[in-house]
N, C-alpha and C positions, 0 to 999 in steps of 0.2 A: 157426737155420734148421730148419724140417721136411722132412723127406722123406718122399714117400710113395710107398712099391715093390707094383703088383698083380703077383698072380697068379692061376693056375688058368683059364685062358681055354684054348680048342683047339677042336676040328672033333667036332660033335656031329650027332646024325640030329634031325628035326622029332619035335618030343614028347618027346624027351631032356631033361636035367639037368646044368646044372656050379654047380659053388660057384667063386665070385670071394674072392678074397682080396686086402686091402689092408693092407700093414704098416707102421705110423707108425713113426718115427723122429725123433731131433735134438729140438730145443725142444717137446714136444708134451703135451697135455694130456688128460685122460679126459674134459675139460668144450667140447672143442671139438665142433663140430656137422660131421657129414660126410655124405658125399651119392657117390651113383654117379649120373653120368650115362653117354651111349652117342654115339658121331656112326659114322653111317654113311656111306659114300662118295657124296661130293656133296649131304650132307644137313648141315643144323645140328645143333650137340651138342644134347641135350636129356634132359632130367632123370627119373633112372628112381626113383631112393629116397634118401628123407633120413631121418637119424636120429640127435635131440638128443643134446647131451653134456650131460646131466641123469643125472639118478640115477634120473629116470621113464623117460628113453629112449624119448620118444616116438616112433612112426616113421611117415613119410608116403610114400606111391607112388602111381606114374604108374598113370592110372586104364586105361591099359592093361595094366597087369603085373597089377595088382589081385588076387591070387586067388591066382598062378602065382611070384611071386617074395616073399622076405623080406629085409629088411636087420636087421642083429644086430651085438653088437658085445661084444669082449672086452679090458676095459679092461686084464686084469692082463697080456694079451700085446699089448698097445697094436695090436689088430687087427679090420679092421670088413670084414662077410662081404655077401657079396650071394647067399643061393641062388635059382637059378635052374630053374625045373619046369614041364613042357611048352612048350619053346623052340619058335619059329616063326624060320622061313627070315627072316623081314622083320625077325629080329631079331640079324640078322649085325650086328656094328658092333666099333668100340675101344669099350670100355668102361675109364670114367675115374674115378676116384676123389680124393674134393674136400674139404679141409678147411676150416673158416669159425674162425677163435680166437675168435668170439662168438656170442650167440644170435643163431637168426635164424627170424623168426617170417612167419607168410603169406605171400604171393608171391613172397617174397624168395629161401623154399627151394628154388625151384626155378631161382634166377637163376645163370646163370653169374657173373657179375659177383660176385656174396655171397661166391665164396670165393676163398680168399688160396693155396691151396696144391694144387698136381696130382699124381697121377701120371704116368706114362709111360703108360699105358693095355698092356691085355689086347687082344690079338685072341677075337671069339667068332665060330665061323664055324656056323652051322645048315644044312644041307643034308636040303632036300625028299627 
């Protein structure tokens, strides 16, 4: 079984910075593909950054974040990072962290459905 515990979430100003943290545990692999998405209140989850468990580590993000967030990943402490730089208010949500036990290539990175394993999610709260 995997588990996977975030943290670093809390109550940040507009323009502000947090680093998310997600710590794998239980059956888990350096070659599984993981993913942060966000759902905000009365909104759908949706997908903020992915990134391979290759040795290339590629990573992909929401063409909203684009510029202002990175996902990274440190295999020897089985932990994958989201920082987050110049937060917007519209970017309150749980933020979830997602493990796939296999590749997953185009559209699929961004599906709910593709991955097999959640967290409990972070609170991030941004305030104007």
């Amino acid at each position: 079984q995997v588990r996977l515990v975030e943290s670093g979430g809390g109550l940040v100003q507009a323009g502000g910075s947090l680093r998310l943290s997600c710590a794998l545990s239980g059956r888990t692999s350096s070659s599984y593909d993981m993913a942060w998405f966000r759902q905000a209140p009365g909104k759908e989850r949706e997908f903020v950054a992915h990134i391979s468990g290759t040795t290339t580590d590629y990573t992909y993000l929401a063409n909203s974040v684009k510029g202002r967030f990175t996902i990274s990943r440190d295999n020897a402490k089985n932990t994958v990072y989201l920082q987050m730089n110049s937060l917007k208010p519209e970017e309150t949500a749980i933020y979830y962290c997602a493990a796939a036990p296999r590749p997953t290539y185009g559209t699929r990175r961004y599906a709910v459905e593709n991955y097999d394993y959640w967290g409990q999610g972070t609170q991030v709260t941004v305030s104007s």
